[in-house]
GULOPA-440995 format. One record per residue: residue in one letter; x, y, z of N, C-alpha, C in turn. Coordinates in steps of 0.1 Angstrom, whole numbers, plus 5000, padded with zeros to 4 digits. Each point is the difference from the previous one (the first is absolute). Example, Ala and Ser with C-alpha at 12.3 -4.5 7.8 and 13.67 -1.06 7.14 Angstrom:
A513249435078499150125000500950125000
S499650114993500950115000499250115008
***
This chain:
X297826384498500249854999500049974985
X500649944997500549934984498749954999
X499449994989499049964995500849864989
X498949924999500649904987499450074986
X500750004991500650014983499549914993
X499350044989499849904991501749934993
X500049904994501850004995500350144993
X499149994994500150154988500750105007
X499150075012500050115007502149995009
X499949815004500850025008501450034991
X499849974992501349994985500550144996
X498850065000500250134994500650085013
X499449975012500650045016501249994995
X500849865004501349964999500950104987
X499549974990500850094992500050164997
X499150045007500250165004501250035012
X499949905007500750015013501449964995
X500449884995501350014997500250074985
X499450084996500750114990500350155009
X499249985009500050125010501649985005
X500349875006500849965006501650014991
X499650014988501349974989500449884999
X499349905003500349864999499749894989
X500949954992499449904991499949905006
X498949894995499949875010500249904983
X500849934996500749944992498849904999
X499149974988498949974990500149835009
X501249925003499649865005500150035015
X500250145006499450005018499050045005
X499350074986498350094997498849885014
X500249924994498749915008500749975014
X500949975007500549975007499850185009
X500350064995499950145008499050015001
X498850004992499150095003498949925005
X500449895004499449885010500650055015
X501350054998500250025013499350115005
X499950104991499150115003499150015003
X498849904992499049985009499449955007
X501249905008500249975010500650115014
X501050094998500350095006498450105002
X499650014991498750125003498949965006
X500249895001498349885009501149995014
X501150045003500749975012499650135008
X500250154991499650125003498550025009
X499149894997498850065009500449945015
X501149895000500049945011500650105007
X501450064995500650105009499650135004
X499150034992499450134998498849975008
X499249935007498749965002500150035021
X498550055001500350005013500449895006
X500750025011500749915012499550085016
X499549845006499750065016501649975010
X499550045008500949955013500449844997
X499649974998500649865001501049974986
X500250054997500450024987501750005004
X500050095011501650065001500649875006
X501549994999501249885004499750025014
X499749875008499949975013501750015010
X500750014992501550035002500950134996
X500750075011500850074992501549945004
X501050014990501049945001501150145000
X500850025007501050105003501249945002
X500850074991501449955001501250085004
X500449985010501250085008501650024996
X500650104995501249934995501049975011
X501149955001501049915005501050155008
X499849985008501150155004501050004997
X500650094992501450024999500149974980
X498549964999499749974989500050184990
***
């Protein structure tokens, strides 16, 4: 489960990851990304976190194709 980062810790996260990644993030999209980041990584405990039965889609939707399709 993602743990929360101090900014420090999360900053230095982000920029290990996208030098890993080979990515420049252009100096006026810096705060804008790395807001989204730590917003993406506080999303990680949701998806990552246990889930019961009830959890799963009350619907399954199946789609048939058209014959001759």
């Amino acid at each position: 489960m993602a743990e929360p980062l101090s900014p420090a810790a999360l900053e230095a996260e982000f920029d290990c990851l996208v030098a890993r990644a080979g990515v420049t993030v252009p100096a006026d999209r810096r705060a804008g990304s790395l807001a989204a980041y730590a917003d993406f990584r506080a999303q990680l405990a949701l998806l990552r976190g246990p889930r019961t039965h009830t959890a799963e889609p009350s619907n399954v939707f199946r789609l048939t194709p058209k014959a001759g399709a």
